[in-house]
C-alpha positions in Angstrom: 80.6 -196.3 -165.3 78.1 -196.6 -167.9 78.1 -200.0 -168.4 76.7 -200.2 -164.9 74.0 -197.8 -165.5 73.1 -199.9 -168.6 73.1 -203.5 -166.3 71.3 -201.4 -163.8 69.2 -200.3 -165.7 68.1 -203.9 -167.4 68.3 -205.5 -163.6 65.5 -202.9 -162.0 63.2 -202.6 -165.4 63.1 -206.5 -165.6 60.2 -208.2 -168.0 57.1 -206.3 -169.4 53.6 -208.1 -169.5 50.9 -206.4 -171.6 47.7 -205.4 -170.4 44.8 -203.9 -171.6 44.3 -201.4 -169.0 45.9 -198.3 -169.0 47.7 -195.7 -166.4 45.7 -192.0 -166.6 48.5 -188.9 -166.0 47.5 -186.5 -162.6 49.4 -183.0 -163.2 47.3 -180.9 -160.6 48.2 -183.2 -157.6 50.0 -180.3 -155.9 53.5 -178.5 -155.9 56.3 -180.8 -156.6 58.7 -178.4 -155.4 62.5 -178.8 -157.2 61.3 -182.8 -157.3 60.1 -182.9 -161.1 58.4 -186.2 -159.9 55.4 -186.8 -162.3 52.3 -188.9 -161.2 50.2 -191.8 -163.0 47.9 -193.2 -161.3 45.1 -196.9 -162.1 42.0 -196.8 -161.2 39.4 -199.8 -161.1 36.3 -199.4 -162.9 34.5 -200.2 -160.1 35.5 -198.8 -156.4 33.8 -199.1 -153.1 32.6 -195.9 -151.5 36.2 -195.5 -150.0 38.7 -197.5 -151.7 42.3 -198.1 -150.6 45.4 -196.5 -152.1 48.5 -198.7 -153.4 51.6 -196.5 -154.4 54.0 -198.4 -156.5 57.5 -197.3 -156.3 60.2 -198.2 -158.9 63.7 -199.1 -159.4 66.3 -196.9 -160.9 66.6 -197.1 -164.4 62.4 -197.7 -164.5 59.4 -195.5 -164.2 55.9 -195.3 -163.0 54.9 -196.8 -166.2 57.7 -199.8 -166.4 56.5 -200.7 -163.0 52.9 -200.8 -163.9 53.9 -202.7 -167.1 56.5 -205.3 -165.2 54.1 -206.2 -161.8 50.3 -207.2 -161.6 48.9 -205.2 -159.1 46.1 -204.1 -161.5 44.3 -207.5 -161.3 44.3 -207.7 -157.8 43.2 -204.0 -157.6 40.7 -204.7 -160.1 39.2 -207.4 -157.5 39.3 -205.4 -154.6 38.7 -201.6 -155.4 42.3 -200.2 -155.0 43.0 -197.4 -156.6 47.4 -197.4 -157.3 49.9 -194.5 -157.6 52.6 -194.6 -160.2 54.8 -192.1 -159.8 58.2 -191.3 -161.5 61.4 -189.2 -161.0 63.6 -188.2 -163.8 66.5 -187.6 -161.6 69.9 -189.3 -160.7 69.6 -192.6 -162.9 65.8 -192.4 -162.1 66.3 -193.3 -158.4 64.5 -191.5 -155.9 66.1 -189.1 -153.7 66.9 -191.5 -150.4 69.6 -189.6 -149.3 69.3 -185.5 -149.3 67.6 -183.5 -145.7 65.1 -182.9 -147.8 63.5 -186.1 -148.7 64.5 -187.2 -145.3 62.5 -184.4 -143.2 59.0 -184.5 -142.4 57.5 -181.4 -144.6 61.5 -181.2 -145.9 59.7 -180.2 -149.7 61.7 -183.3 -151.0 60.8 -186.6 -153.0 58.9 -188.2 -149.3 56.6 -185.2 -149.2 55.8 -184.7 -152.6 54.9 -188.5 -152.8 52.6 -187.8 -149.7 50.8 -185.4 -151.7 50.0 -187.4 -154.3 48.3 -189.4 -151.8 46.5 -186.8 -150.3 45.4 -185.8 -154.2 43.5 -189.8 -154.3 42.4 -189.1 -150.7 40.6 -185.5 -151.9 39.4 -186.8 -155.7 38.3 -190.4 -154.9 37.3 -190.3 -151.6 39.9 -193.0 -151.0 40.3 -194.3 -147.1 43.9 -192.5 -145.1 44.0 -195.2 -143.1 43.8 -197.5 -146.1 47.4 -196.4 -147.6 49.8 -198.7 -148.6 53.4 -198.9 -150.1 55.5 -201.3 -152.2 58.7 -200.8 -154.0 61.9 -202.1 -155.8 65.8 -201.1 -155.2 65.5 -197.8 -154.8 61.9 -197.6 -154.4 62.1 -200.0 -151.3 64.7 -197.4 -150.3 61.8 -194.8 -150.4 59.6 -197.0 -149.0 62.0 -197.2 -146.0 62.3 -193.6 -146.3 58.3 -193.0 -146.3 57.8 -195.4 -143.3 60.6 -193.0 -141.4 59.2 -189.4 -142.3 55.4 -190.0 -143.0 54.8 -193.1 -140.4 51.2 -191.8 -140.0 50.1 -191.1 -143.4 51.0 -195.0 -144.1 49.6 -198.3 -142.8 51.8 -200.9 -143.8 54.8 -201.2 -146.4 56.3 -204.5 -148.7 59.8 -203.9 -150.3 62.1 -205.6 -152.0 65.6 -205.8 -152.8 66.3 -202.1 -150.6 68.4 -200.5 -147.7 67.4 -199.1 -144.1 65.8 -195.1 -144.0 68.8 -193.3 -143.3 71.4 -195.3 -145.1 72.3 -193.0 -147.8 71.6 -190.1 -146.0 74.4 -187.5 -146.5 75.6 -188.9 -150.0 75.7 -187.0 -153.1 73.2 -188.8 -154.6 70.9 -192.1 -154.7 71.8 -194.1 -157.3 75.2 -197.0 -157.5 76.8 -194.4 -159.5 76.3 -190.6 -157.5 76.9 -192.8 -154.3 79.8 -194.2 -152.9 78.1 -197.6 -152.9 79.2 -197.9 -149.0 75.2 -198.3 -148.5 74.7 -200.6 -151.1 77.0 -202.8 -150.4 76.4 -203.8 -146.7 79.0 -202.0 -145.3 76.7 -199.1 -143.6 76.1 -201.2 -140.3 74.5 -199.8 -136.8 72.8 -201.3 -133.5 69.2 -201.2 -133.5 69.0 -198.5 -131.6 71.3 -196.1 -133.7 68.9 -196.9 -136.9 65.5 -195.8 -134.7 67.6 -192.5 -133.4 68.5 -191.9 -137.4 64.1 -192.8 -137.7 63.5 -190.3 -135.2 65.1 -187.3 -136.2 63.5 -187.5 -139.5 60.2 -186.6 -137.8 60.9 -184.9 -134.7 58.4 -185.2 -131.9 56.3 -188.2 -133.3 55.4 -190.7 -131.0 52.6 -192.8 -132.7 52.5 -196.1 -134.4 54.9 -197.0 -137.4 53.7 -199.3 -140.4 53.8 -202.8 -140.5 56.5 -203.4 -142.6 57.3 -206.6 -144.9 60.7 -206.6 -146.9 62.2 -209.1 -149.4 65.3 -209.5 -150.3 67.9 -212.3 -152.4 70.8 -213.8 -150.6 73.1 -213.6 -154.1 72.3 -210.0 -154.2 75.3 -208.4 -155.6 74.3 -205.2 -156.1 72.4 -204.3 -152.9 73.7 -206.8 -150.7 72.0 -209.0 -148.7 73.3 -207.5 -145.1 70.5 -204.4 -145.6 67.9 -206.7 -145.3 69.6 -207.6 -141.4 69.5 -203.6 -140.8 66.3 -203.0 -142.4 65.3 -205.5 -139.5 67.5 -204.4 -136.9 65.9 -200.7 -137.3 62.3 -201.8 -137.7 62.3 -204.2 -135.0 63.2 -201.3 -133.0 61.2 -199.1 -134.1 58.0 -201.3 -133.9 59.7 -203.0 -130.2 59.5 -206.5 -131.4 62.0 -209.1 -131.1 62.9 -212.3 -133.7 60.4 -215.4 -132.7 61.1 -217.5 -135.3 61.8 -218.7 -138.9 59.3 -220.7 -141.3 61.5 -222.3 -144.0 60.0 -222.9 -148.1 57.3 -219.9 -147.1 55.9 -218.6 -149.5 57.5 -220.7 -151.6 60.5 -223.0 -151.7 63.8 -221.1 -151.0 62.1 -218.3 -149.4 62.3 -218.0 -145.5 60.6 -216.1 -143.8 61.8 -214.1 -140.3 59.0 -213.6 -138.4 59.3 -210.5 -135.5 57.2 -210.6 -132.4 53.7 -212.6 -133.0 54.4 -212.0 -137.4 51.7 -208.4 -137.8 54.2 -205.9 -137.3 57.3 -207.0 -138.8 58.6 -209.8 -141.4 61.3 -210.5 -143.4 62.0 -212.7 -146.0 65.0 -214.6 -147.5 65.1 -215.8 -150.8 68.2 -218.4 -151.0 69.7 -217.7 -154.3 68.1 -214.8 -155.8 70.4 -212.1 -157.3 69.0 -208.2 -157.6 66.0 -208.2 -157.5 63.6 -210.6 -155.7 60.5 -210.9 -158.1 57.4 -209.0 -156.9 55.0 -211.1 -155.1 51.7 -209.0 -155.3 49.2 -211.4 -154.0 51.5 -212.1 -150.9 51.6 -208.3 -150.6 47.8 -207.8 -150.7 47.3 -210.6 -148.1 49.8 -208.8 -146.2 47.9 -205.3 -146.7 45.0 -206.7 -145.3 43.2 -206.6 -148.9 42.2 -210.0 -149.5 
């Protein structure tokens, strides 16, 4: 088993680019409960009165600090006064909790709600905007982002992820990551109707009836890892969820090789295809922005 950690490991850290800025550690953010997750956080040198709020979730195998190292949010965040959230978790091959009651339960004291208040911690210190909050994430971090989306749809205004699995997937395993798992998830085989996925959505925060975030996810048709069939039940549960239906597809966009599956009139849901591309599909941070709303 460990020589799948180890290709895990070099698959979700990917490349590093250097930059001069640097992440600043939060420990006061509030309780992490039996999480251990650890915060880093970038802020611009310059901000608007109440800036925006990108959390950054990584792979497994990575960290806050890989993520920030391996993407380039900070130039775009540099040019339009967002302030981004690097957390980390130390547990399970480094993969965030997608499967336990915990993490999947609104105010559940698990990896979602520890995540939210690290939000809220921006929110208080920065004056940051709460309707301004915004989520991307690789592997298992678009798992969480799937997760967020299902148990804190109102602290979060839209979502990009790449390379993950529907909220609800894992729920019930052992553990997160291709190795505490029974890989059932990862490899395509969990598959529901619509409708089944939005119950599984619903019952992680009972009683909500409000508006979920526009969601954008990414994923590689040669996936071999996290197989391409999440990305059809990632859209068969959002597409419920948000009551859209498939219009149409736009072929080479945004770039060649890359389709994208455009849901009702393309503002609450999209998906995109990337023919070819193993685990994972490269972060595209200016086509996240745009899709933010940020530029």
């Amino acid at each position: 088993m460990l020589p799948m950690l180890s290709t895990i490991a070099t698959l979700l850290v990917g490349s590093s680019f250097t930059f001069a800025q640097t992440l600043q550690d939060v420990t006061d953010f509030g309780p992490v409960y039996e999480t251990s997750l650890t915060m880093k956080i970038y802020v611009p040198s310059e901000l608007p009165s109440n800036p925006a709020i990108l959390l950054a979730l990584h792979g497994c195998g990575g960290s806050g600090q890989q993520y920030f190292s391996s993407t380039k949010y900070t130039g775009l965040a540099d040019a339009h006064g967002v302030i981004l959230i690097y957390p980390s978790t130390p547990k399970d091959s480094n993969c965030w909790d997608n499967h336990s009651n915990k993490s999947l339960s609104h105010g559940g004291h698990g990896d979602t709600e520890v995540l939210i208040n690290m939000v809220d911690y921006i929110v208080d210190e920065y004056n940051a905007d709460a309707n301004r909050v915004f989520v991307v994430g690789t592997s298992s971090g678009c798992m969480m982002t799937n997760s967020l989306s299902a148990t804190y749809p109102d602290r979060v205004a839209a979502v990009s992820c790449y390379s993950g699995v529907a909220a609800g997937c894992l729920a019930g395993q052992k553990g997160s990551s291709p190795i505490s798992s029974d890989r059932e998830c990862s490899n395509g085989n969990v598959q529901k109707t619509g409708e089944e996925w939005a119950k599984q959505v619903h019952a992680m925060y009972p009683g909500y009836d409000g508006n979920y975030p526009r969601f954008l996810t990414w994923h590689g048709n040669a996936d071999t890892l996290v197989f391409y069939q999440n990305l059809i039940e990632q859209l068969k549960e959002w597409s419920t969820i948000q009551g859209v239906e498939f219009s149409n597809n736009e072929t080479d966009t945004p770039e060649k090789g890359y389709t994208k599956m455009v849901y009702g009139d393309g503002t609450k849901l999209v998906g995109i295809l990337a023919d070819g591309v193993g685990h994972v599909v490269p972060n595209h941070e200016e086509e996240d922005f745009k899709w933010f709303g940020l530029k």
